[in-house]
C-alpha positions as CSV (number, residue, x, y, z in Angstrom):
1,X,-39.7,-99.5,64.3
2,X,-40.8,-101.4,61.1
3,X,-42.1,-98.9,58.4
4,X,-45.0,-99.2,56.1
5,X,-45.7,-97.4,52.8
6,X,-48.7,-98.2,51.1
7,X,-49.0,-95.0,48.6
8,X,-47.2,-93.2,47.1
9,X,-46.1,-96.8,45.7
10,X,-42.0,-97.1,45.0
11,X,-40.8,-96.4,41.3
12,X,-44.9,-95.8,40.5
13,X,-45.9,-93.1,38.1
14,X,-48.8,-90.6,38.8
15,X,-50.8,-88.2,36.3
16,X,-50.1,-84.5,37.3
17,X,-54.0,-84.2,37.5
18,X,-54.5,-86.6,39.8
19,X,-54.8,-86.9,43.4
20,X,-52.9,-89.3,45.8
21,X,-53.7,-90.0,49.3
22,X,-51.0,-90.6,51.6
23,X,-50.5,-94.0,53.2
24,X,-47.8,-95.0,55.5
25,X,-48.1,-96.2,59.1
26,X,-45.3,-97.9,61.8
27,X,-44.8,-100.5,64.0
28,X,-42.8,-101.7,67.2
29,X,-43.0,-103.8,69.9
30,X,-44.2,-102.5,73.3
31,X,-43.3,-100.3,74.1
32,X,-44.5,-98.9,70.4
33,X,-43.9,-95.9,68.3
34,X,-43.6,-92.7,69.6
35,X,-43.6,-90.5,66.4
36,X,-44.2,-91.0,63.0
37,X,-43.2,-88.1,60.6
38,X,-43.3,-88.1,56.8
39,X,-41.8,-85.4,55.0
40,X,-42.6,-84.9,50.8
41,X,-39.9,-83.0,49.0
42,X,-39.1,-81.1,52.5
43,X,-43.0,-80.5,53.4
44,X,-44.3,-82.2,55.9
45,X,-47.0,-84.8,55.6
46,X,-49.7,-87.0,57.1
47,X,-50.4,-90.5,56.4
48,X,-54.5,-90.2,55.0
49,X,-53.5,-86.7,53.7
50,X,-54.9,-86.0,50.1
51,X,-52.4,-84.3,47.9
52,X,-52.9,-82.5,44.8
53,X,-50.3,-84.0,42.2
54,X,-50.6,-80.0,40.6
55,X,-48.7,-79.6,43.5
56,X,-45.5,-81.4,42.4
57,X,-43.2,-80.7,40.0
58,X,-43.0,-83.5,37.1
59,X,-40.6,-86.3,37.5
60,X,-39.0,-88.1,40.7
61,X,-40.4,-86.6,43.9
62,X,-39.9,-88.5,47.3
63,X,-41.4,-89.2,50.5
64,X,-39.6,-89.9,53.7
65,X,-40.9,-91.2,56.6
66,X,-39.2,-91.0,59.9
67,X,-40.3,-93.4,62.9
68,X,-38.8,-93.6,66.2
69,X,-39.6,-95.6,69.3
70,X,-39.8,-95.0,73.0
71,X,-35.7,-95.8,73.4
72,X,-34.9,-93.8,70.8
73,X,-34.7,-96.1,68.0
74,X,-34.7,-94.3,64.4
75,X,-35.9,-96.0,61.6
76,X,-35.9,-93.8,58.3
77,X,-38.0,-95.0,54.6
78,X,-37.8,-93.2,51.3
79,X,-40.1,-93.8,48.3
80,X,-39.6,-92.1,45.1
81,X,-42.3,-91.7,42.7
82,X,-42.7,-89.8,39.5
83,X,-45.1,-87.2,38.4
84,X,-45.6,-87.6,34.5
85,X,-47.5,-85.5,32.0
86,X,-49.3,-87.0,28.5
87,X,-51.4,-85.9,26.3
88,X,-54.3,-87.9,27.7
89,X,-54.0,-86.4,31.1
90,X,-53.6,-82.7,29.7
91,X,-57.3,-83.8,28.4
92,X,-58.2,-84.8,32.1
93,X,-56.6,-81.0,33.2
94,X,-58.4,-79.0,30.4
95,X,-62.0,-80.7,31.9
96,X,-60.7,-80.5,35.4
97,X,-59.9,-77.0,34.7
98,X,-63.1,-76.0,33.3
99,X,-65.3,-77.8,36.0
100,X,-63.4,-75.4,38.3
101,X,-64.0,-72.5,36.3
102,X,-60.6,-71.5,35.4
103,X,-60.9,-72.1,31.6
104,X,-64.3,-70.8,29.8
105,X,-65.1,-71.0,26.3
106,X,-62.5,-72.4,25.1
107,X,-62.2,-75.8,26.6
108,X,-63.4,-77.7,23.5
109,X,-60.8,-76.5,21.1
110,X,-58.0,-77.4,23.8
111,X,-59.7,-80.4,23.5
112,X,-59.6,-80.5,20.0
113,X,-55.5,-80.1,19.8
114,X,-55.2,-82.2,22.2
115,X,-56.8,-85.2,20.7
116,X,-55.1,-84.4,17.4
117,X,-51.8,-84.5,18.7
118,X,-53.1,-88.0,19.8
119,X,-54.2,-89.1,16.8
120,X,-50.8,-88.3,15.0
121,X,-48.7,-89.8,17.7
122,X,-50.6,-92.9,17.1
123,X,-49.7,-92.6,13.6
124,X,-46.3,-92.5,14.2
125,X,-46.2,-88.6,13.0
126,X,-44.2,-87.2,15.6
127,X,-43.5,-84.1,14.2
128,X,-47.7,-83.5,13.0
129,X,-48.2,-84.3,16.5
130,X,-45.5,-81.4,18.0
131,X,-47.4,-78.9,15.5
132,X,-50.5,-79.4,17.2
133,X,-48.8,-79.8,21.0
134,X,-47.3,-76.1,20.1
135,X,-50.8,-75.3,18.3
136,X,-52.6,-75.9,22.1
137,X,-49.6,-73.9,24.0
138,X,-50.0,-70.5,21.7
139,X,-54.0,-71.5,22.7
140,X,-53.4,-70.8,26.3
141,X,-51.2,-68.5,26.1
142,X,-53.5,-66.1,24.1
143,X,-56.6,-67.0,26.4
144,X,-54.5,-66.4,29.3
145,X,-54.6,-63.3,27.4
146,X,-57.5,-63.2,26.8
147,X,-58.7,-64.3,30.3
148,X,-61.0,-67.4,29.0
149,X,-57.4,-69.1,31.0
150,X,-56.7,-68.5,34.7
151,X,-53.1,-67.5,35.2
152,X,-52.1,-70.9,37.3
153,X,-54.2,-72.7,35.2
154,X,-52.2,-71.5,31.9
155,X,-48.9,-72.0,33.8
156,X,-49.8,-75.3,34.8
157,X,-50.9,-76.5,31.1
158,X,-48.0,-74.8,29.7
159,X,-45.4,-76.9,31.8
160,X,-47.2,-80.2,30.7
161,X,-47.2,-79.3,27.2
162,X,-43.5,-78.4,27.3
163,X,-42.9,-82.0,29.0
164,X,-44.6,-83.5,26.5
165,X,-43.4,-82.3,23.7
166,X,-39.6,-82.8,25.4
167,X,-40.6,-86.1,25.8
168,X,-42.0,-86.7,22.2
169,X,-38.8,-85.8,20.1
């Protein structure tokens, strides 16, 4: 069977708030495919199926699909992608986050650090932009706290932030 992987695209990089529809299919000649499996980071998957990048850890994540044929024929595909974090789409988390409800009052002074940290990266201040990266995490964690943060919400900022920041120095 010939295999066909439209998305996740090979070597690609996706935003950890995003969302990526699955999109593989396979072909044979008659007397055609008889199953088509696709398995992300040992989970199994469906070609069309919507997944939440939250979902995956950051960095290389892979799918495999698995065709075979009516005579047995076994034809295997891997695509690795990455998962990446920035500043810009810990912005895109804080609003997705508060359109769900899981961050409350607080959104627009996440905001505020987050846009900071930006700024000074632009700059070329690395280290005035780490202040204000480690400025937002002591944010969430004391409005986890607080409970202006929902717990997986928190978590899930806090693991960006720490990518970031690794991936700053």
């Amino acid at each position: 069977p010939q295999i066909t992987v439209n998305t996740p695209v090979s070597g690609a990089t996706y935003l950890h708030p995003d969302f990526l529809t699955l999109d593989f299919s396979a072909s044979d000649a008659p007397p055609g495919v008889k199953s088509l499996t696709g398995v992300l980071n040992g989970a199994n998957v469906t070609s069309g199926q919507k997944v939440d990048l939250y979902t995956l850890p950051l960095g290389n994540n892979t799918l495999t699909i698995t065709a075979v044929d009516w005579y047995g024929n076994t034809t295997t595909q891997s695509v690795t992608f990455k998962v990446d974090a920035t500043i810009q789409s810990m912005i895109a988390s804080v609003n997705r986050f508060t359109k769900e409800g899981k961050i409350t009052r607080i959104s627009n002074a996440l905001i505020e650090l987050l846009k900071t940290a930006q700024t000074q990266l632009n700059k070329g201040n690395k280290k005035a932009a780490v202040v204000s990266l480690q400025a937002f995490k002591l944010l969430v964690d004391v409005e986890k706290c607080n409970k202006h943060i929902a717990k997986d919400a928190a978590a899930l900022l806090t693991t960006d932030v720490n990518w970031v920041i690794k991936n700053i120095k």
